[in-house]
TIRO-764056 format. One record per residue (C-alpha): y, x, z; residue in three letters. Coordinates in nm, 2 decimals. Layout:
<pts>
> Y X Z ALA
...
</pts>
This chain:
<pts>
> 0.00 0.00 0.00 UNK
> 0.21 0.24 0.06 UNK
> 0.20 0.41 -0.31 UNK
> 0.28 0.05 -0.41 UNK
> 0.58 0.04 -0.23 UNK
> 0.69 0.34 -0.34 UNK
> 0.61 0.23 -0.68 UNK
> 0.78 -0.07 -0.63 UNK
> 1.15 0.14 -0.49 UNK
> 1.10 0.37 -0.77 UNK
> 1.08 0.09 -0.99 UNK
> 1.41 -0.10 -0.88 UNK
> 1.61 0.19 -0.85 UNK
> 1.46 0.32 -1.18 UNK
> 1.60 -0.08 -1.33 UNK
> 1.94 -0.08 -1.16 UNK
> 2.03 0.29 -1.27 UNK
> 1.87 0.19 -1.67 UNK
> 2.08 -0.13 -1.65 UNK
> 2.40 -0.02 -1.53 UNK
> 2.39 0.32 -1.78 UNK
> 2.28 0.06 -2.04 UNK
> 2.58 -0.17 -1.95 UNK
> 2.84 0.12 -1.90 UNK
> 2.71 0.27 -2.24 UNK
> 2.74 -0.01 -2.40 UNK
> 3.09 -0.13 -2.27 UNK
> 3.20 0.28 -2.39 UNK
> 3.06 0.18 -2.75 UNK
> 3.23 -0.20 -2.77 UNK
> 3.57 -0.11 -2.62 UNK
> 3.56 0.28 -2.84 UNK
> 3.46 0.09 -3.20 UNK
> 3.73 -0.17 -3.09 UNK
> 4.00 0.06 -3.02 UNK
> 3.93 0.25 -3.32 UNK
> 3.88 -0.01 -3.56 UNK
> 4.18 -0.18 -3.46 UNK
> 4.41 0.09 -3.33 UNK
> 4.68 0.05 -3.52 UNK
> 4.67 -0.31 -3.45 UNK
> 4.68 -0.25 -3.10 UNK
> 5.01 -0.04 -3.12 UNK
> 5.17 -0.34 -3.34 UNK
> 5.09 -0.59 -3.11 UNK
> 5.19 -0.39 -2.82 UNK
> 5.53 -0.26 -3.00 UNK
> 5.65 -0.59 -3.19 UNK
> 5.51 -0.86 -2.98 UNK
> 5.67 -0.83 -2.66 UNK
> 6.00 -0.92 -2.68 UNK
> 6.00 -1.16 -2.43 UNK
> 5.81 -1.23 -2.07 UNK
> 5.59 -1.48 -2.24 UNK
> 5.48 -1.29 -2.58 UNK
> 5.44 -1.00 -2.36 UNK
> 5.18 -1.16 -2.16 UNK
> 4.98 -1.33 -2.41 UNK
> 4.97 -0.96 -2.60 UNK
> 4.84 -0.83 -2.26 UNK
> 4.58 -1.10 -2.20 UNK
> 4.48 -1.12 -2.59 UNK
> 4.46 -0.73 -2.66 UNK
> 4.24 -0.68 -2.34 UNK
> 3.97 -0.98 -2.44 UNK
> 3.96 -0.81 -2.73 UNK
> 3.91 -0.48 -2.68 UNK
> 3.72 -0.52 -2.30 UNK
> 3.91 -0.29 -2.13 UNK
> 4.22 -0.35 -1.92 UNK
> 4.25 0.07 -1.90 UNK
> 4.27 0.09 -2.24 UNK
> 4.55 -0.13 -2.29 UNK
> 4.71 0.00 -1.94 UNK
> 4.71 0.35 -2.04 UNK
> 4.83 0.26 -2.42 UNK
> 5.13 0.06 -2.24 UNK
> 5.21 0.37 -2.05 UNK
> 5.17 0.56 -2.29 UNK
> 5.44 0.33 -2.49 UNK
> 5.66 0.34 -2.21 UNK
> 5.68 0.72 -2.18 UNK
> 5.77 0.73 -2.55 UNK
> 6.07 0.49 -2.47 UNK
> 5.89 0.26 -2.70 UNK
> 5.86 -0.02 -2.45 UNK
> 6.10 -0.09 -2.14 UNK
> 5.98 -0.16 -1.82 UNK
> 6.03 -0.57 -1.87 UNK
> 5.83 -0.53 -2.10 UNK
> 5.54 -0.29 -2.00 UNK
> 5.51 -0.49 -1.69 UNK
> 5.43 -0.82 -1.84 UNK
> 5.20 -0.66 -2.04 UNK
> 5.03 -0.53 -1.77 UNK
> 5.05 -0.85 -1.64 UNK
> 4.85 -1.03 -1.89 UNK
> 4.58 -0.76 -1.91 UNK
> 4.49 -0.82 -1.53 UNK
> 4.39 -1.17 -1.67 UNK
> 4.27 -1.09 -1.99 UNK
> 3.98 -0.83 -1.85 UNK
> 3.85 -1.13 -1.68 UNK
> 3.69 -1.24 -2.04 UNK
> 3.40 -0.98 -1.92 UNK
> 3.32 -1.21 -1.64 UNK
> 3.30 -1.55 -1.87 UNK
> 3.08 -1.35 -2.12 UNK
> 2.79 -1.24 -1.83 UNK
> 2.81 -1.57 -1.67 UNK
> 2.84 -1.77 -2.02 UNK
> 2.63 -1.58 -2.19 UNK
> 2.43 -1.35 -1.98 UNK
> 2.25 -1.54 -1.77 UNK
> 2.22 -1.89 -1.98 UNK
> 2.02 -1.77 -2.29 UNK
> 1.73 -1.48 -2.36 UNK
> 1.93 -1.13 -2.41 UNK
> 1.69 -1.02 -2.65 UNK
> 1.75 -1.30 -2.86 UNK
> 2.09 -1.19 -2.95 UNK
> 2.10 -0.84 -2.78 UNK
> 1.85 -0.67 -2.99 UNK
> 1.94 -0.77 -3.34 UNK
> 2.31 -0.70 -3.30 UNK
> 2.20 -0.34 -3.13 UNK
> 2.03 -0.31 -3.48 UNK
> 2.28 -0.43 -3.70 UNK
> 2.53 -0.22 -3.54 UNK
> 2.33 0.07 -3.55 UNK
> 2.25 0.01 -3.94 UNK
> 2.64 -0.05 -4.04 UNK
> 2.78 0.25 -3.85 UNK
> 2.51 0.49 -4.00 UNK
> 2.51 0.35 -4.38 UNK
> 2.88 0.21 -4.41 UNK
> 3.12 0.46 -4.61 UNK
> 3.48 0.30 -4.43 UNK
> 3.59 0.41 -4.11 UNK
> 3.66 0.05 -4.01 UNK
> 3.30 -0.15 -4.02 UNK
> 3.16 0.17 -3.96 UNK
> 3.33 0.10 -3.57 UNK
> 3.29 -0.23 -3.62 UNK
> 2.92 -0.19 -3.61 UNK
> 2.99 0.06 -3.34 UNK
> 3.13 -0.25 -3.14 UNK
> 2.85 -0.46 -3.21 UNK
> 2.58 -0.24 -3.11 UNK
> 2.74 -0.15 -2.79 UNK
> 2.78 -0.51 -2.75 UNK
> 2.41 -0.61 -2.75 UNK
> 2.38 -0.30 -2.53 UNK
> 2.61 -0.42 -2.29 UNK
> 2.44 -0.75 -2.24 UNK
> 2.07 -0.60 -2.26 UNK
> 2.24 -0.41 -1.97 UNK
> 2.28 -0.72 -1.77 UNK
> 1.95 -0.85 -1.85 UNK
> 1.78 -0.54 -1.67 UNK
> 2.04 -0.53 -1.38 UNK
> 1.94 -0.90 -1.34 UNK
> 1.59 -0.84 -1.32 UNK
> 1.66 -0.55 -1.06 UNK
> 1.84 -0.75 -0.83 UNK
> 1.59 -1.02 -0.87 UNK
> 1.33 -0.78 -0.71 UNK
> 1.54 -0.61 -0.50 UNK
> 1.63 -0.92 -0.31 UNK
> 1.24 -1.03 -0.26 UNK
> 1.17 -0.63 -0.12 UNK
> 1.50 -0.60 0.07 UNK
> 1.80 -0.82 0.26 UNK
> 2.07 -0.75 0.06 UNK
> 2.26 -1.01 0.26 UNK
> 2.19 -0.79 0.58 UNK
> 2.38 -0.47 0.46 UNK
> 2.74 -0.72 0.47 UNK
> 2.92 -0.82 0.80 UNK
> 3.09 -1.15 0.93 UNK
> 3.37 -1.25 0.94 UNK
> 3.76 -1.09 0.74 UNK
> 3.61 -0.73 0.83 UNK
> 3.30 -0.78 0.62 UNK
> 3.48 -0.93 0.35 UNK
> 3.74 -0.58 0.39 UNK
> 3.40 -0.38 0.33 UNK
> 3.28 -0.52 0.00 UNK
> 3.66 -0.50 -0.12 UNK
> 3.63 -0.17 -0.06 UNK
> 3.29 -0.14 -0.25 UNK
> 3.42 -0.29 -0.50 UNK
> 3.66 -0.07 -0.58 UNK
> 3.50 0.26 -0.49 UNK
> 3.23 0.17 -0.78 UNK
> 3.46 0.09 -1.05 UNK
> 3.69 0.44 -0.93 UNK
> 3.32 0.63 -0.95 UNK
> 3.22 0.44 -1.27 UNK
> 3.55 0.35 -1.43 UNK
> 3.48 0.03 -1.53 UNK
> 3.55 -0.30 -1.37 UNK
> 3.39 -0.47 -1.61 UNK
> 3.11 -0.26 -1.51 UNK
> 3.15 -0.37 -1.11 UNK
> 3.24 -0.74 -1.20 UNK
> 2.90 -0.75 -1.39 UNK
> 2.68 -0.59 -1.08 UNK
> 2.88 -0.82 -0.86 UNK
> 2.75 -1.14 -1.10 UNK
> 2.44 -1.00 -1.10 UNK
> 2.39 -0.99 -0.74 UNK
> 2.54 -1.33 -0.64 UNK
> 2.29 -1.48 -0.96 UNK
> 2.04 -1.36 -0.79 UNK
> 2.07 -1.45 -0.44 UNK
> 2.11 -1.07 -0.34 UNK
> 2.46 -1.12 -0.16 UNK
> 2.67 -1.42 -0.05 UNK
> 2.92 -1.58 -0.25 UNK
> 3.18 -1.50 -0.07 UNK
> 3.11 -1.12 -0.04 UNK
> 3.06 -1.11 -0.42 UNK
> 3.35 -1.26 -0.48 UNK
> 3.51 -0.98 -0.24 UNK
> 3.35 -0.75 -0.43 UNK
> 3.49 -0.85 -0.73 UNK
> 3.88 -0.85 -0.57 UNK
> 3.78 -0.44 -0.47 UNK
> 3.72 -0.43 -0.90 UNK
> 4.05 -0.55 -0.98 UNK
> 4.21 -0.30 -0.68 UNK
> 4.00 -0.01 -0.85 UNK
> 4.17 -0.02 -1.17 UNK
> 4.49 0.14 -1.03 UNK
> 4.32 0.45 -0.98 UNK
> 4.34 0.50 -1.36 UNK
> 4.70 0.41 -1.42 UNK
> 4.80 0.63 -1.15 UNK
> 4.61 0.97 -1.28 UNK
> 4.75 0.92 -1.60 UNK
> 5.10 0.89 -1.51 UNK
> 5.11 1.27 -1.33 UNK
> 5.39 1.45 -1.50 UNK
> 5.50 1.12 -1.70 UNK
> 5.83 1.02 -1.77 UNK
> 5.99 0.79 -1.47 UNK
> 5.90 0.47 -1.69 UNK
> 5.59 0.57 -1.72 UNK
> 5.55 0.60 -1.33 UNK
> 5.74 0.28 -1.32 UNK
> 5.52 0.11 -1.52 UNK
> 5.22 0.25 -1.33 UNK
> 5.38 0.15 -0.96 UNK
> 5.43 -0.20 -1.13 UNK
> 5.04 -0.20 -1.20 UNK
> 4.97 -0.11 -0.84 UNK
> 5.22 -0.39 -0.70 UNK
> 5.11 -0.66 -0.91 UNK
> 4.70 -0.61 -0.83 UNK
> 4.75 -0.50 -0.43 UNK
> 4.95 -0.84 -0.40 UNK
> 4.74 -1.03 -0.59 UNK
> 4.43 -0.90 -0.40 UNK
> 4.60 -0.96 -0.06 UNK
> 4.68 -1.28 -0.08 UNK
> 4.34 -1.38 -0.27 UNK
> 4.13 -1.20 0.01 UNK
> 4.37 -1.43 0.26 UNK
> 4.30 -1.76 0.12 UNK
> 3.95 -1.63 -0.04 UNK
> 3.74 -1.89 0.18 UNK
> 3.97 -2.20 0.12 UNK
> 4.00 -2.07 -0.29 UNK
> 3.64 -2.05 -0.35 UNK
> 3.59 -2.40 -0.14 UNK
> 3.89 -2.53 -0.40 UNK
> 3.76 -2.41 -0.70 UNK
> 3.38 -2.54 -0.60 UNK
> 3.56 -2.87 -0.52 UNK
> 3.70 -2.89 -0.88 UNK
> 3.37 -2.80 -1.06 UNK
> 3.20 -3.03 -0.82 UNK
> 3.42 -3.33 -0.99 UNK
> 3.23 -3.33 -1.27 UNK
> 2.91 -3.36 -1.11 UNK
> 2.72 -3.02 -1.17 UNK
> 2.71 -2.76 -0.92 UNK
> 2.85 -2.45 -0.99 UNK
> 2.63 -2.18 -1.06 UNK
> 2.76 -1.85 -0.84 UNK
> 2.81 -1.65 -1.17 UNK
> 3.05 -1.95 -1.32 UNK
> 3.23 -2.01 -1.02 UNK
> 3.31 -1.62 -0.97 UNK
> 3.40 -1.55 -1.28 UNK
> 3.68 -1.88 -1.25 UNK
> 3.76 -1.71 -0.92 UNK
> 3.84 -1.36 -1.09 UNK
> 4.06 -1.61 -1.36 UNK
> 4.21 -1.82 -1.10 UNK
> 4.36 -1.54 -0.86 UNK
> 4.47 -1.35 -1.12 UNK
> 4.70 -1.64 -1.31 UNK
> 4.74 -1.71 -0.94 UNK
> 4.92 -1.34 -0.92 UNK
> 5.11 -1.39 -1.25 UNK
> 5.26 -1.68 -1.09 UNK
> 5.35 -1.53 -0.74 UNK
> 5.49 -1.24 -0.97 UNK
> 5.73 -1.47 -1.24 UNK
> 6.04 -1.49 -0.93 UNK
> 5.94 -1.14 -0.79 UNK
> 5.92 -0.97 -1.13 UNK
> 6.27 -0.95 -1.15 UNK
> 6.36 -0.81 -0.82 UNK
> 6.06 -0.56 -0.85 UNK
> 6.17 -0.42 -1.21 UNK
> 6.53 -0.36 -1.00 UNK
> 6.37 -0.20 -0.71 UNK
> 6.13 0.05 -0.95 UNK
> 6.46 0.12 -1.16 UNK
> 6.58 0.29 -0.85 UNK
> 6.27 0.49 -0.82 UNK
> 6.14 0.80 -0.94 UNK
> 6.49 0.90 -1.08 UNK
> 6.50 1.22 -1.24 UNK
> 6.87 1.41 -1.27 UNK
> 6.95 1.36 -1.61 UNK
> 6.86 0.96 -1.56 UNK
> 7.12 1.01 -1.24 UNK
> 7.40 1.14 -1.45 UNK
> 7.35 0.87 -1.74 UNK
> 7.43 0.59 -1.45 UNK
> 7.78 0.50 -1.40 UNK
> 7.92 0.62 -1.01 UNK
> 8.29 0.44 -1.07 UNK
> 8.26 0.16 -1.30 UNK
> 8.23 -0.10 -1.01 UNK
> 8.21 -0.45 -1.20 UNK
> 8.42 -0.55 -0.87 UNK
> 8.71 -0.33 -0.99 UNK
> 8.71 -0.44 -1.33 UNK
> 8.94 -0.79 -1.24 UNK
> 9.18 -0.57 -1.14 UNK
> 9.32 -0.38 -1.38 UNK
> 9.51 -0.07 -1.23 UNK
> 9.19 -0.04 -1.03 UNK
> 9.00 -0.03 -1.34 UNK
> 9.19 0.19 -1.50 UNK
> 9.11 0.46 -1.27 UNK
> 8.78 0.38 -1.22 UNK
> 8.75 0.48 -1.61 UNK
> 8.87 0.75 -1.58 UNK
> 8.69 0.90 -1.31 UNK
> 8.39 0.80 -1.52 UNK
> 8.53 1.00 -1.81 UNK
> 8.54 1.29 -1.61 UNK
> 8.23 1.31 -1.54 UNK
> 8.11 1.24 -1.88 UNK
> 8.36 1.53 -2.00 UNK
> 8.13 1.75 -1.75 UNK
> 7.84 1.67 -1.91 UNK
> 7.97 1.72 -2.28 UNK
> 8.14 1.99 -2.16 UNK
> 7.77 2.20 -2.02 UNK
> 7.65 2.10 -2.30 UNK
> 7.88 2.27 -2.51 UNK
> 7.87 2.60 -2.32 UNK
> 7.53 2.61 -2.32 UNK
> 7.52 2.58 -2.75 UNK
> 7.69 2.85 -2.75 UNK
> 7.56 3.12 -2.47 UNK
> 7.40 3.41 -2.64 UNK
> 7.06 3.27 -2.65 UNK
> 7.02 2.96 -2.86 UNK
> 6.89 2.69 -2.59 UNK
> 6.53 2.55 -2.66 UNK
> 6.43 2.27 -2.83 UNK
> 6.44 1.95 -2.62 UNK
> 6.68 2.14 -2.31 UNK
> 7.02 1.92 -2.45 UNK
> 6.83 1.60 -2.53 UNK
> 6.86 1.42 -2.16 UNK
> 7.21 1.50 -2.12 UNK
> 7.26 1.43 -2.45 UNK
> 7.10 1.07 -2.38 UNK
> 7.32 1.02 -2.07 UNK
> 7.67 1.10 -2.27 UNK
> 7.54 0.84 -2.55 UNK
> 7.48 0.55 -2.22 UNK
> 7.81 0.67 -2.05 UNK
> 8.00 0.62 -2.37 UNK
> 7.81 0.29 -2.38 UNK
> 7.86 0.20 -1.99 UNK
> 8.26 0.27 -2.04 UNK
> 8.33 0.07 -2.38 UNK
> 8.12 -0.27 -2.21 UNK
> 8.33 -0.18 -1.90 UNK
> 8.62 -0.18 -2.11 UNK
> 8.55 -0.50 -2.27 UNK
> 8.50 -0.68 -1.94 UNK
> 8.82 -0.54 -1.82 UNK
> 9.04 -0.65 -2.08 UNK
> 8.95 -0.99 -2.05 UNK
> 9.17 -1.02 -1.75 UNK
> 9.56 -1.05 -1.78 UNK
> 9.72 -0.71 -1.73 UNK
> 10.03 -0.52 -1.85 UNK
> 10.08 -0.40 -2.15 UNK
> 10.08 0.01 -2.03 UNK
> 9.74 -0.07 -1.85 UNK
> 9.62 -0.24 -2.12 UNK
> 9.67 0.10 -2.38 UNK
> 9.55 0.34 -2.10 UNK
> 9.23 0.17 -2.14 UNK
> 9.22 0.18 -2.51 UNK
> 9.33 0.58 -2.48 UNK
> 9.03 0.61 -2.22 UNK
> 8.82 0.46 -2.48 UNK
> 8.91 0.68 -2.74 UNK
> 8.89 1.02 -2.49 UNK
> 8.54 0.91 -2.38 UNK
> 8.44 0.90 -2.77 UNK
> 8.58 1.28 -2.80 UNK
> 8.34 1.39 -2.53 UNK
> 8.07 1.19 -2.68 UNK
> 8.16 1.39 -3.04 UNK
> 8.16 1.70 -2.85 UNK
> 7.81 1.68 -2.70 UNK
> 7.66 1.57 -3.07 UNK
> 7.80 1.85 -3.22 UNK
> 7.66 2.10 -3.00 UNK
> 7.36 1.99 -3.00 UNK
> 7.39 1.99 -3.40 UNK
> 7.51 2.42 -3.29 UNK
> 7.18 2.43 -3.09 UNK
> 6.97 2.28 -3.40 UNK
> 7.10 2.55 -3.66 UNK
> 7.10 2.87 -3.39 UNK
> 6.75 2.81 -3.33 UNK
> 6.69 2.87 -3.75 UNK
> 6.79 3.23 -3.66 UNK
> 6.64 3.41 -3.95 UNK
> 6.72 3.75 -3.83 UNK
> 6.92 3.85 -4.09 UNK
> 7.29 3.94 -4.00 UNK
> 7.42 4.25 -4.04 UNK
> 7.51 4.40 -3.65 UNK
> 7.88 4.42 -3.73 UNK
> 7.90 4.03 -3.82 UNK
> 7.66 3.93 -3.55 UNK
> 7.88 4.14 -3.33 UNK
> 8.21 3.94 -3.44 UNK
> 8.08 3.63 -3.44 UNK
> 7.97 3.69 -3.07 UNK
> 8.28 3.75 -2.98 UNK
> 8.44 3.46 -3.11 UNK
> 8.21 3.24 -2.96 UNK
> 8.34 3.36 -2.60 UNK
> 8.64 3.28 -2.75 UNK
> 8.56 2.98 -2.79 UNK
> 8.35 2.90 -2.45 UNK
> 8.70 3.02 -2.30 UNK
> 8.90 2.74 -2.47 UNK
> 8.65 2.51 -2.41 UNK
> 8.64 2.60 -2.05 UNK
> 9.04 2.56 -2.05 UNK
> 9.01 2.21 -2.18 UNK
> 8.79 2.09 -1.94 UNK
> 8.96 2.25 -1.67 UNK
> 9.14 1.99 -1.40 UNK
> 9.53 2.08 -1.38 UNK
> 9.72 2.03 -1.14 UNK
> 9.99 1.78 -1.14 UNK
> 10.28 1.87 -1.39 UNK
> 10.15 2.25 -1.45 UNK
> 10.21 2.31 -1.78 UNK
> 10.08 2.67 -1.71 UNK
> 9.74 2.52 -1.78 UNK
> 9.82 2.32 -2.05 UNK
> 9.99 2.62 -2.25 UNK
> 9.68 2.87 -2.14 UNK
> 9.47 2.60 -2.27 UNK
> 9.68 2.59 -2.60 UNK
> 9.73 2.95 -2.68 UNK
> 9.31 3.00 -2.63 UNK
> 9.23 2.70 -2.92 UNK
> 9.49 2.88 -3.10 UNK
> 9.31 3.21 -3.06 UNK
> 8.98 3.06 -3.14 UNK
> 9.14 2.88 -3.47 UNK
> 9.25 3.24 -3.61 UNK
> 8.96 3.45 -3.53 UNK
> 8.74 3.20 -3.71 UNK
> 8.96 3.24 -4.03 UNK
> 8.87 3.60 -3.99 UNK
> 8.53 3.55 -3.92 UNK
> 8.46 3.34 -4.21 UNK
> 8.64 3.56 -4.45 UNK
> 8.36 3.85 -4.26 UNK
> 8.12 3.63 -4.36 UNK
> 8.19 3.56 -4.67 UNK
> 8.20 3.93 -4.78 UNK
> 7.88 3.98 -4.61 UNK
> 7.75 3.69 -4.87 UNK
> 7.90 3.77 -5.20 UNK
> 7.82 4.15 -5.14 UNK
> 7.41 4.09 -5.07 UNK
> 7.40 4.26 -4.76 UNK
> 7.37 3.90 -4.62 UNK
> 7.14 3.64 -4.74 UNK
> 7.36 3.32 -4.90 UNK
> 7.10 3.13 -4.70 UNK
> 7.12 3.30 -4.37 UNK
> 7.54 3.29 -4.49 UNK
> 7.54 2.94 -4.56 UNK
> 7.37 2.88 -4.19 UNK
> 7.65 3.11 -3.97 UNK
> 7.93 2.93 -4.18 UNK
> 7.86 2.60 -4.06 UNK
> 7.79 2.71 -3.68 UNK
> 8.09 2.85 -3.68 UNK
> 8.25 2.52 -3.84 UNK
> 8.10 2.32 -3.65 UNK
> 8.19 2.50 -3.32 UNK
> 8.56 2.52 -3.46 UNK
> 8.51 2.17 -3.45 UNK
> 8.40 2.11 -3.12 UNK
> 8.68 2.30 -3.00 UNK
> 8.88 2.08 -3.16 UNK
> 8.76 1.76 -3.00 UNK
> 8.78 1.94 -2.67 UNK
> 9.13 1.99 -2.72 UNK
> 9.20 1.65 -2.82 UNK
> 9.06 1.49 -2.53 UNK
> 9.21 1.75 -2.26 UNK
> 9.57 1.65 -2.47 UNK
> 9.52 1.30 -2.46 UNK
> 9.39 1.32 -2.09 UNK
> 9.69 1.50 -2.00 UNK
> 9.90 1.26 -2.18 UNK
> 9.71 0.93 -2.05 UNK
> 9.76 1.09 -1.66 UNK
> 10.13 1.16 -1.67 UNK
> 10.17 0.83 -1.81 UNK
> 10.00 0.71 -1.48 UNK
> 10.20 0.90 -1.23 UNK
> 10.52 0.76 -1.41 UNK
> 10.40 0.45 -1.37 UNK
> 10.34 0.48 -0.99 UNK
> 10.65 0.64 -0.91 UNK
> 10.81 0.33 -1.07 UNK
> 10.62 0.10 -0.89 UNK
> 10.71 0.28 -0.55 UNK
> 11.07 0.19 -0.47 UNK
> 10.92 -0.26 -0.55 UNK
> 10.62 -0.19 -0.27 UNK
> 10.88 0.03 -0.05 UNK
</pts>
């Protein structure tokens, strides 16, 4: 006897470990031939179809029953939000709707898995499969076939995990190994979710979970915990593939993590009064629920249930994450003075612009240096600050628009327009360093010493006008203003010079027209940029004197 029991253990372990590698295999093959057949699909529907909360969810829910697997279309989402291609509105109501549209696994195994033979259906689409991804020339029913096969695997999967449990439960007490009461229940969530962490798959879990409450091998009610710990699981995933993302894409992950840890807490709270519920409305039409049916409604059920909790939440979440995981270049591109408060009241709001054009000048202004330091910056170094001089411009035009539609004097009224126009030179001085960083880093190697020598020189000459222009005066000193003047003036006739060098270097061959053709318009373009500088230190200057006449003539009606 003993021999036969051991026999008998090898046996069941033997069918649970065939089953679940035949499900897991299988789920690998359908949701792989999916993606692949209709990747580009995927990133269309994910990329045009989301433009609002409720196309975003049906994308969610409808991508995920197709392609079984909510990772697939979580990590594609982030992967969309850390290309910028999706915003966080979005992304999350995507994620959203994939929470509800992995449940279409459960509906399948208890549908499907448990109501017919497997082999019926299992075997012959295994075969077919198998035949059109080995003879088929096109990529496309090649993994269509791929799909198919791993499909029938998938469910001949559940067929032998069935049979396990079956004997498992008349050999052993499944039913034993849980506790009573809320702490038993927090011990099969945590089940749950440790095997679809180990096996990546909550399809995978849901389906042992069915399984196991099919057969009699647990209680409802801890299945059903079980299957909460599946949906808790799935986070793991979103979070290891957001480590080194952009903030977005961590957004977008933390959203995942917020959405399914509420959702489980409050269905593990109400679980025994949910499951009665749902039993209760089955019940109506006469039929008794069968365990596998009623949890795979229960996985539905508490996950539309967490799409609801999350439509007035959403909002105030998306806020809260925007504040989270800033990085320093998203900190710069957010406006620190433009107050909607201040913008009824228009002298207010006229400083408050300006401020906020200072800062941008900074930023335009760092950027600018660093095109023209002695070593080209690298590709990508200018892009953030670039971004956040292109949303500042933004931030102060809408500001100004919101502003003006107050009553206000006429002076106020053209201050704003001139700090308008000085953000715009900022914003024109940080494109066309970056344009200066795009050509330096084409460096063929070709100037001649003396040339790269002069044109070295000039461009100090021209980070030391730049550095003038951005340079805060003090009030009335027009010590600054002539420095400031006499260095854009310098910087004007050495470039003459330096293109005429040029030039001759050129028409003589001992440059290359090409590698001539590239230093001529650095240099123009940095002449340029110098330019704009200067323009938007002159009309600063201008815009602020203004200002200070206009307080001191204000000052004797408030004395």
């Amino acid at each position: 006897m003993p021999e036969a029991e051991a026999v008998s253990t090898y046996a069941l372990i033997a069918g649970f470990l065939g089953g679940l590698g035949l499900f897991l295999l299988g789920m690998t093959l359908l949701t792989d031939g999916l993606k692949t057949a209709g990747g580009k699909a995927l990133q269309h529907i994910l990329g045009q179809w989301t433009r609002t909360r409720p196309r975003a969810l049906a994308s969610g829910m409808g991508v995920t029953a197709l392609v079984q697997s909510s990772s697939a279309v979580t990590v594609a989402t982030i992967g969309f939000a850390n290309a910028g291609l999706l915003t966080l509105g979005q992304s999350v109501w995507v994620i959203f709707g994939s929470n509800v549209g992995t449940t279409m696994t459960g509906w399948l195994v208890a549908l499907i898995g448990f109501n017919i033979r497997i082999e019926a259906f299992a075997l012959p689409a295994i075969g077919i499969g198998a035949l059109l991804y080995l003879f088929m020339k096109a990529a496309r029913p090649r993994h269509l076939g791929l799909a198919l096969a791993g499909f029938g695997l998938l469910f001949l999967g559940i067929d032998v995990l069935r049979e396990a449990f079956e004997g498992l439960s008349t050999t052993v007490d499944l039913g034993a190994l849980t506790r009573p009461g809320f702490a038993g229940l927090l011990i099969m969530v945590g089940i749950g979710a440790l095997l679809t962490v180990l096996m990546q798959s909550s399809s995978a879990s849901m389906a042992m979970a069915l399984t196991a409450a099919m057969s009699g091998a647990v209680p409802l009610e801890a299945a059903a915990a079980a299957v909460i710990g599946a949906n808790l699981g799935t986070t793991v995933k979103a979070l290891l593939v957001v480590i080194g993302a952009t903030p977005n894409a961590k957004r977008v992950a933390a959203a995942h993590v917020i959405f399914n840890g509420l959702t489980a807490i409050v269905a593990l709270l109400i679980l025994p009064w949910f499951l009665a519920a749902i039993a209760w409305i089955w019940g109506s039409t006469g039929e008794a629920p069968a365990p596998a049916m009623l949890l795979a409604l229960f996985h539905t059920a508490f996950n539309l249930l967490g799409v609801a909790l999350m439509v007035p939440l959403a909002g105030p979440m998306i806020r809260y994450l925007q504040r989270r995981f800033r990085t320093a270049e998203e900190d710069i591109a957010r406006p620190q003075y433009l107050d909607k408060n201040s913008a009824g009241i228009p002298d207010l709001a006229l400083q408050s612009m300006l401020q906020e054009t200072g800062r941008l000048a900074d930023i335009s202004h760092s950027i600018a240096r660093e095109a023209l330091q002695p070593n080209p910056p690298a590709a990508g170094t200018l892009d953030r600050r670039g971004q956040a001089v292109e949303q500042l411009t933004q931030a102060i035009n809408e500001f100004a628009i919101r502003t003006t539609s107050h009553p206000m004097p006429e002076a106020v009224g053209n201050g704003i327009a001139e700090t308008v126009r000085i953000a715009r030179y900022h914003r024109e001085v940080a494109a066309l360093a970056d344009q200066i960083a795009d050509l330096r880093r084409e460096a063929s190697g070709e100037a001649r010493p003396n040339v790269s020598e002069q044109r070295r020189a000039w461009q100090e000459q021209a980070i030391r006008a730049l550095d003038l222009c951005n340079l805060e005066s003090d009030d009335g000193d027009d010590g600054h203003a002539l420095a400031a003047t006499e260095a854009v003036t310098t910087v004007e006739a050495a470039y003459a010079e330096l293109k005429a060098a040029l030039l001759r270097e050129g028409t003589f061959g001992s440059l290359a027209m090409s590698e001539m053709e590239r230093q001529l318009r650095i240099i123009s373009t940095a002449r340029r940029l110098v330019t704009q500088a200067d323009k938007a230190r002159r009309h600063t200057e201008a815009l602020e004197s203004q200002i200070r006449g206009l307080r001191k003539t204000l000052e004797p009606e408030n004395a």
